[in-house]
PDB file of N, CA, C, O and CB in Angstrom:
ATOM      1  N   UNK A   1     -63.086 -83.120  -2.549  1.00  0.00           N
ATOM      2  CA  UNK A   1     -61.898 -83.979  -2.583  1.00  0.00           C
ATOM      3  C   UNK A   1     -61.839 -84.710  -3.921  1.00  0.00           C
ATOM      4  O   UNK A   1     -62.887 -85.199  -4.341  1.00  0.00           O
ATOM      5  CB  UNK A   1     -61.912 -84.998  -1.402  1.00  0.00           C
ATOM      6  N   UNK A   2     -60.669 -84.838  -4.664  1.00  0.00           N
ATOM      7  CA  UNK A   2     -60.603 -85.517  -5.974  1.00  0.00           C
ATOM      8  C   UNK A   2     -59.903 -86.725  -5.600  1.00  0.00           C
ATOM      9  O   UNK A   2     -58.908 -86.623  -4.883  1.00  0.00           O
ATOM     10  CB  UNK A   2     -59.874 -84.700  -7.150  1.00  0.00           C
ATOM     11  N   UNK A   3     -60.316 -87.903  -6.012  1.00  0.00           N
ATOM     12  CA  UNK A   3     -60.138 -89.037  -5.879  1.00  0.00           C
ATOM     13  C   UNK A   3     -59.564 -90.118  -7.030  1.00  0.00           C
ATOM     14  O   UNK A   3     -60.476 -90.621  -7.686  1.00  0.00           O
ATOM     15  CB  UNK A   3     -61.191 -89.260  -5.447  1.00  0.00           C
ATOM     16  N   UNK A   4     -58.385 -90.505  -7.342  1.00  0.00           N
ATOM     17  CA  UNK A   4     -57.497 -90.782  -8.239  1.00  0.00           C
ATOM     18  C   UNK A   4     -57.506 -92.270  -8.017  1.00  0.00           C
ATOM     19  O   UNK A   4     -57.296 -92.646  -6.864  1.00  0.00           O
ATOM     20  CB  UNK A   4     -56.173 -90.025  -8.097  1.00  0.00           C
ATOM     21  N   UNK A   5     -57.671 -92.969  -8.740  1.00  0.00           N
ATOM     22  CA  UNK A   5     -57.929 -94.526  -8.589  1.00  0.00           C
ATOM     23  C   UNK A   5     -56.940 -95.043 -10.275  1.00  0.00           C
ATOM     24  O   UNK A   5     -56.845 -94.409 -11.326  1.00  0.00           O
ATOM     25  CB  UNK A   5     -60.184 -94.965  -8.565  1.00  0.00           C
ATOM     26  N   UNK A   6     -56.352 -96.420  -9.890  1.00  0.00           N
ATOM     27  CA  UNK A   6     -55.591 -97.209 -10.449  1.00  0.00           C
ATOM     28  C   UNK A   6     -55.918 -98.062 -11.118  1.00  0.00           C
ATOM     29  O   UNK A   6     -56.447 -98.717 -10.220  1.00  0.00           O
ATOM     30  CB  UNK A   6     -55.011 -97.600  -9.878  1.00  0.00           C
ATOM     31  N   UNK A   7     -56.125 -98.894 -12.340  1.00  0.00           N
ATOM     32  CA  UNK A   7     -56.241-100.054 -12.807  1.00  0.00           C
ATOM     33  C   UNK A   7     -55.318-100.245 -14.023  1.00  0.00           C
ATOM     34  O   UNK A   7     -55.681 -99.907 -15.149  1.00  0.00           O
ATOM     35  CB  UNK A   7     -57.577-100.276 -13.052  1.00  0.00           C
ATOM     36  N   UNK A   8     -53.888-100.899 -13.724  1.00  0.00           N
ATOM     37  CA  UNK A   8     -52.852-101.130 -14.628  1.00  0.00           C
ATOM     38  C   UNK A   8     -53.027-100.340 -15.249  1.00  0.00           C
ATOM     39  O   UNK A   8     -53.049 -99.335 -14.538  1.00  0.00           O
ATOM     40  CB  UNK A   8     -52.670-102.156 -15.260  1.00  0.00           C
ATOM     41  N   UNK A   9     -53.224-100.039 -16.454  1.00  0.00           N
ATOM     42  CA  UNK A   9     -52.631 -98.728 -17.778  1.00  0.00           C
ATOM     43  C   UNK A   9     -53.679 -97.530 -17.279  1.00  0.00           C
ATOM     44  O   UNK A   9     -53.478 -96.321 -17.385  1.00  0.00           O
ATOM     45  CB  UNK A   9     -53.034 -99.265 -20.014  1.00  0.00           C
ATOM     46  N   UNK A  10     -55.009 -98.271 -16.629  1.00  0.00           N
ATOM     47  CA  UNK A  10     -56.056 -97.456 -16.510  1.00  0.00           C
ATOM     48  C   UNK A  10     -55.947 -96.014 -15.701  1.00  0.00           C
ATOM     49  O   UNK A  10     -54.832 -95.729 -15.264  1.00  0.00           O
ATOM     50  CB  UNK A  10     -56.995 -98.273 -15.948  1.00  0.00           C
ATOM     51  N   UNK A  11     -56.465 -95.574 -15.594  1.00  0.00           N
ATOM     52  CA  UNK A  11     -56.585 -94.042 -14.085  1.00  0.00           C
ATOM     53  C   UNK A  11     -57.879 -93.827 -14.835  1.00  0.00           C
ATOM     54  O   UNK A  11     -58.336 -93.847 -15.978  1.00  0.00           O
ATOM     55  CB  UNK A  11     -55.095 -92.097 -13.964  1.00  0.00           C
ATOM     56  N   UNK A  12     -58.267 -93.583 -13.421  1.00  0.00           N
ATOM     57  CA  UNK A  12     -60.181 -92.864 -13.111  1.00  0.00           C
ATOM     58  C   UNK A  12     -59.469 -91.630 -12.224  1.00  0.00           C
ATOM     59  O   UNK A  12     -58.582 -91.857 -11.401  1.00  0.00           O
ATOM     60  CB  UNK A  12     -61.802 -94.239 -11.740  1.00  0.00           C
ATOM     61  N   UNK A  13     -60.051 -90.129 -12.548  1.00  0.00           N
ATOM     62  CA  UNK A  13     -60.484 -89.304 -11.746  1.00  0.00           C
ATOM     63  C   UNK A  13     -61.615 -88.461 -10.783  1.00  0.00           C
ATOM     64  O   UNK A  13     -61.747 -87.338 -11.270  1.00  0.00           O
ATOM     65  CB  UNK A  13     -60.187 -89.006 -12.143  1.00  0.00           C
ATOM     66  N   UNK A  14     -62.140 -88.568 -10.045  1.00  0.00           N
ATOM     67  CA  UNK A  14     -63.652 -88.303 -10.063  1.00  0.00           C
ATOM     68  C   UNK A  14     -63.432 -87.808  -8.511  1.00  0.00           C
ATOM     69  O   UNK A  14     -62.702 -88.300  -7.651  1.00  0.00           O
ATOM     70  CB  UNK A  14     -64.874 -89.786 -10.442  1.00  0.00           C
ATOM     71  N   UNK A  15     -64.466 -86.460  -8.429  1.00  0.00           N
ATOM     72  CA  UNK A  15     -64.849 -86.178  -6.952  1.00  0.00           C
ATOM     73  C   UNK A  15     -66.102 -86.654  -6.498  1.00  0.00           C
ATOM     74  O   UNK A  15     -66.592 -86.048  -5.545  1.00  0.00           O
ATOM     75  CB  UNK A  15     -64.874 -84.783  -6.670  1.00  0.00           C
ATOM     76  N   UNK A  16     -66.792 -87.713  -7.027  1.00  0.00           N
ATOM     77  CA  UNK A  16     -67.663 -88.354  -6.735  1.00  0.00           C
ATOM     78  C   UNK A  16     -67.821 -89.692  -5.662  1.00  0.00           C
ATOM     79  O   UNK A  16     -68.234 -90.653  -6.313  1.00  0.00           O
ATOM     80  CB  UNK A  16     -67.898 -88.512  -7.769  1.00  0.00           C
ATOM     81  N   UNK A  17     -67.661 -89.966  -4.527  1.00  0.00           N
ATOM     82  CA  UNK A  17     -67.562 -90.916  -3.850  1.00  0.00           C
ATOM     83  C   UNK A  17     -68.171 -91.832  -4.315  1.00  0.00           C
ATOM     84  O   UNK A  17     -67.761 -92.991  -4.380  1.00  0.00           O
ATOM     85  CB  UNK A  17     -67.795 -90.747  -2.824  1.00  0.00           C
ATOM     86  N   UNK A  18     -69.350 -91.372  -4.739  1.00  0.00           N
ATOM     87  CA  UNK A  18     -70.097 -93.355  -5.471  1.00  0.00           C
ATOM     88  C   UNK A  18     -69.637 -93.248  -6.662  1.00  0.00           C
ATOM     89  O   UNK A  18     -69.631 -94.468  -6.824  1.00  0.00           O
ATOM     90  CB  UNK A  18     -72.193 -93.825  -5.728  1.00  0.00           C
ATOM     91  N   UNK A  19     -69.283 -92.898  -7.545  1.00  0.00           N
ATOM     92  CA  UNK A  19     -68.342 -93.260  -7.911  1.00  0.00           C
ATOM     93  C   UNK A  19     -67.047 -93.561  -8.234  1.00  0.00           C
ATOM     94  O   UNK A  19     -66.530 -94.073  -9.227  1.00  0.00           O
ATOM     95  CB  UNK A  19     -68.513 -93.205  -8.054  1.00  0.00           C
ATOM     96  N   UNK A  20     -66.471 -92.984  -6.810  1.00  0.00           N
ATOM     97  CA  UNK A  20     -65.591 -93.601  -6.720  1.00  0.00           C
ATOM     98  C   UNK A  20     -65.749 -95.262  -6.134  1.00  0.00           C
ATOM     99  O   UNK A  20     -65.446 -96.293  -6.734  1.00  0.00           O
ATOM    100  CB  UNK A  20     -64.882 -92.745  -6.075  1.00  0.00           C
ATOM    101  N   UNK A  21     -66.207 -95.139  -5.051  1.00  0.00           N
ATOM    102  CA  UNK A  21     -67.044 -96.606  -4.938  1.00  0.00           C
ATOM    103  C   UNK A  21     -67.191 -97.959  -6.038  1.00  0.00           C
ATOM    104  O   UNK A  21     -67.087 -99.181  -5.937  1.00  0.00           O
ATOM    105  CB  UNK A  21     -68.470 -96.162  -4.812  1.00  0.00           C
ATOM    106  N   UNK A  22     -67.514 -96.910  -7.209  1.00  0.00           N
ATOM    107  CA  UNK A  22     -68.127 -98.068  -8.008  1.00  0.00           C
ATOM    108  C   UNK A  22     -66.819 -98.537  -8.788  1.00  0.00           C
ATOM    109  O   UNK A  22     -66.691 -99.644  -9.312  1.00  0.00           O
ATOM    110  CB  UNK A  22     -69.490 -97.585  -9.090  1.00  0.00           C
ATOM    111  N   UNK A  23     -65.632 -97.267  -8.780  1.00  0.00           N
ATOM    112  CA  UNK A  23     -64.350 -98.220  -9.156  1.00  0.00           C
ATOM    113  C   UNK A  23     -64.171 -99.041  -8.504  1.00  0.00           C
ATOM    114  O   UNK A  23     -64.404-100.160  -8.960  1.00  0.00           O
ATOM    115  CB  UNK A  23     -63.176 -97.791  -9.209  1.00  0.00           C
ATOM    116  N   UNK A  24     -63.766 -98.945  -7.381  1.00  0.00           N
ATOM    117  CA  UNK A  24     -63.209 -99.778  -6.702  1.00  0.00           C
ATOM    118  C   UNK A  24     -64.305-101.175  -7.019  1.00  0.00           C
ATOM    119  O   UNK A  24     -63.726-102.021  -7.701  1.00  0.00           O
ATOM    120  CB  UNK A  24     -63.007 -99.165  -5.159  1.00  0.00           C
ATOM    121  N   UNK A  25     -65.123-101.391  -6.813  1.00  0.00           N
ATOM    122  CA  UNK A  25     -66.007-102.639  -6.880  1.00  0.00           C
ATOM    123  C   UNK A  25     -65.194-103.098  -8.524  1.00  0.00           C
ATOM    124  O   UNK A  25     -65.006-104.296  -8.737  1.00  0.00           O
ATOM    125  CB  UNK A  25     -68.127-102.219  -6.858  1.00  0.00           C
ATOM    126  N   UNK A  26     -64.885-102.344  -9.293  1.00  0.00           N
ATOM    127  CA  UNK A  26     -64.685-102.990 -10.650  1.00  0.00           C
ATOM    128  C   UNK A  26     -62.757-102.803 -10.550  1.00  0.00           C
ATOM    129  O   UNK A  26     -62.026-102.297 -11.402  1.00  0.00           O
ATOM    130  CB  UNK A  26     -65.724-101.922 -12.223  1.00  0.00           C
ATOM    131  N   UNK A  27     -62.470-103.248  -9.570  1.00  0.00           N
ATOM    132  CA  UNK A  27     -61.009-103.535  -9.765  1.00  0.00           C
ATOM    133  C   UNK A  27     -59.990-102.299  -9.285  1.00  0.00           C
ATOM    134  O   UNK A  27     -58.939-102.608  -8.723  1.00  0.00           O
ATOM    135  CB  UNK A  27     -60.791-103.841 -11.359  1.00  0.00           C
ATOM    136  N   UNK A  28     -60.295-100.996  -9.499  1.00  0.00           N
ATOM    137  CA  UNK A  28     -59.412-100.031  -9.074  1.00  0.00           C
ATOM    138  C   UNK A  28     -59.126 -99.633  -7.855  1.00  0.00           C
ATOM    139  O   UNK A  28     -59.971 -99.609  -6.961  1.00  0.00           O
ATOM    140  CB  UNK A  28     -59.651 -99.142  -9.537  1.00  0.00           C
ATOM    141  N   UNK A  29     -57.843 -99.262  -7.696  1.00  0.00           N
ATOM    142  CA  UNK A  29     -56.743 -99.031  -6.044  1.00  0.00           C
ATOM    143  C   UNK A  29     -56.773 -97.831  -6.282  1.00  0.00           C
ATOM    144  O   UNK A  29     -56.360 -97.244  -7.282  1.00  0.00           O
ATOM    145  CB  UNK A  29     -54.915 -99.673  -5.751  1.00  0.00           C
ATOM    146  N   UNK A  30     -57.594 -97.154  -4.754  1.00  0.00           N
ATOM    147  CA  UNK A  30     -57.303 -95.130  -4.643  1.00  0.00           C
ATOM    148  C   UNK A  30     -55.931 -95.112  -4.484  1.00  0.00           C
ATOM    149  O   UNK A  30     -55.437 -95.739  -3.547  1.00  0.00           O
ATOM    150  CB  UNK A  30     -58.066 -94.052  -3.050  1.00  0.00           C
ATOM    151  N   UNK A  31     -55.102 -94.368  -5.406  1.00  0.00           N
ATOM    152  CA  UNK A  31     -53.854 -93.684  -5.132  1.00  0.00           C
ATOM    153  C   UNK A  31     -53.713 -92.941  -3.925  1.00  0.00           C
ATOM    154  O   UNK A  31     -54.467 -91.971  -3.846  1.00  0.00           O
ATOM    155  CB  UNK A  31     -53.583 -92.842  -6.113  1.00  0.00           C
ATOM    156  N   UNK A  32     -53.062 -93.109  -3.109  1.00  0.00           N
ATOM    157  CA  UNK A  32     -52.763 -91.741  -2.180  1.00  0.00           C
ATOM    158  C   UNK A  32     -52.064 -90.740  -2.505  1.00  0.00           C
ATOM    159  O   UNK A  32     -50.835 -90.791  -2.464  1.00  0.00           O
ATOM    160  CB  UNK A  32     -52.170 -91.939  -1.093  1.00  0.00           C
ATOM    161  N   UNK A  33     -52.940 -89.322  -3.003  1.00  0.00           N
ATOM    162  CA  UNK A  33     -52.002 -88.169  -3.092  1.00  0.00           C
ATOM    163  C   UNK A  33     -50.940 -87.980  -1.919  1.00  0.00           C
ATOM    164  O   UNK A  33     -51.340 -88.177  -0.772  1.00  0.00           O
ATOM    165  CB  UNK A  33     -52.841 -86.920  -3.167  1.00  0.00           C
ATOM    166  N   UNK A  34     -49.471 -87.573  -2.150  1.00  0.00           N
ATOM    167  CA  UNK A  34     -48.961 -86.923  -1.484  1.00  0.00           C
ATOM    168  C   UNK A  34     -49.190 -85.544  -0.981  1.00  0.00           C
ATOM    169  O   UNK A  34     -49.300 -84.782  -1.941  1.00  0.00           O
ATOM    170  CB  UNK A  34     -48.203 -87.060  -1.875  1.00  0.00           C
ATOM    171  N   UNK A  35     -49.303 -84.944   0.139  1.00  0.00           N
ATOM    172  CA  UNK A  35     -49.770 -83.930   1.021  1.00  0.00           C
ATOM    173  C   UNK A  35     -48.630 -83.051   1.440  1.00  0.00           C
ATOM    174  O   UNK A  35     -48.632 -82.451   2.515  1.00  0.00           O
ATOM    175  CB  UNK A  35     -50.449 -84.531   2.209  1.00  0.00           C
ATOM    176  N   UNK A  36     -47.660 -82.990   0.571  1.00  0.00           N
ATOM    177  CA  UNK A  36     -46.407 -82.462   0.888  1.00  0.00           C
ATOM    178  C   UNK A  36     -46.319 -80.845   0.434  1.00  0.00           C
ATOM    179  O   UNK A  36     -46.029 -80.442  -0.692  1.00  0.00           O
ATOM    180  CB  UNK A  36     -45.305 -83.384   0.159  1.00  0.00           C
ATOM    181  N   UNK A  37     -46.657 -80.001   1.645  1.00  0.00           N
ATOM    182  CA  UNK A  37     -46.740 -78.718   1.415  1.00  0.00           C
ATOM    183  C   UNK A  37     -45.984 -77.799   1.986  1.00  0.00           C
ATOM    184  O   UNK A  37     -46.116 -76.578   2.083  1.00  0.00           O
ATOM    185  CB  UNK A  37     -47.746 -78.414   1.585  1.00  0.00           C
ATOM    186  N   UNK A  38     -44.978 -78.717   2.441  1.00  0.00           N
ATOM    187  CA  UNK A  38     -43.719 -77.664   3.049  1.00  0.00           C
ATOM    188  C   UNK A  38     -42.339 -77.636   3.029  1.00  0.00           C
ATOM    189  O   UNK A  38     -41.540 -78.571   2.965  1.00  0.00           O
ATOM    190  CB  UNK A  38     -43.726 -77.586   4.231  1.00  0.00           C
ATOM    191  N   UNK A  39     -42.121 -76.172   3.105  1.00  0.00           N
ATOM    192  CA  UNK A  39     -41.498 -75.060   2.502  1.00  0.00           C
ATOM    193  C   UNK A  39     -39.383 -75.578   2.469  1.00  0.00           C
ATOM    194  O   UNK A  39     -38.597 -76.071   3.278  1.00  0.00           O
ATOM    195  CB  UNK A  39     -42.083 -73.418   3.736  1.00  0.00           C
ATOM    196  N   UNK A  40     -39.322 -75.152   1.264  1.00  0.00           N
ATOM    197  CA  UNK A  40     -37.658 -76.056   1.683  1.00  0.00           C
ATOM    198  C   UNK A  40     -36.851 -74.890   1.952  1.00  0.00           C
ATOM    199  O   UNK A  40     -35.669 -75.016   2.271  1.00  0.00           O
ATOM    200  CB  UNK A  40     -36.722 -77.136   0.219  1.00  0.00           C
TER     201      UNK A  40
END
């Protein structure tokens, strides 16, 4: 799972849970990907 995190101008990408973790402890919001996979 790739994990997309926020800090004003900033973006972190990482499939790393601790570190994703360790953004978040230093200020960054996980984005929620949209999951939109169907068909028009």
């Amino acid at each position: 799972m790739i994990y997309k995190l926020k800090k004003g101008e900033h973006t972190a990408i990482t499939d790393d849970a601790d570190k994703r973790d360790r953004f978040i402890r230093l200020g960054f919001v996980l984005q929620k990907e949209p999951k939109k996979k169907e068909k028009e």
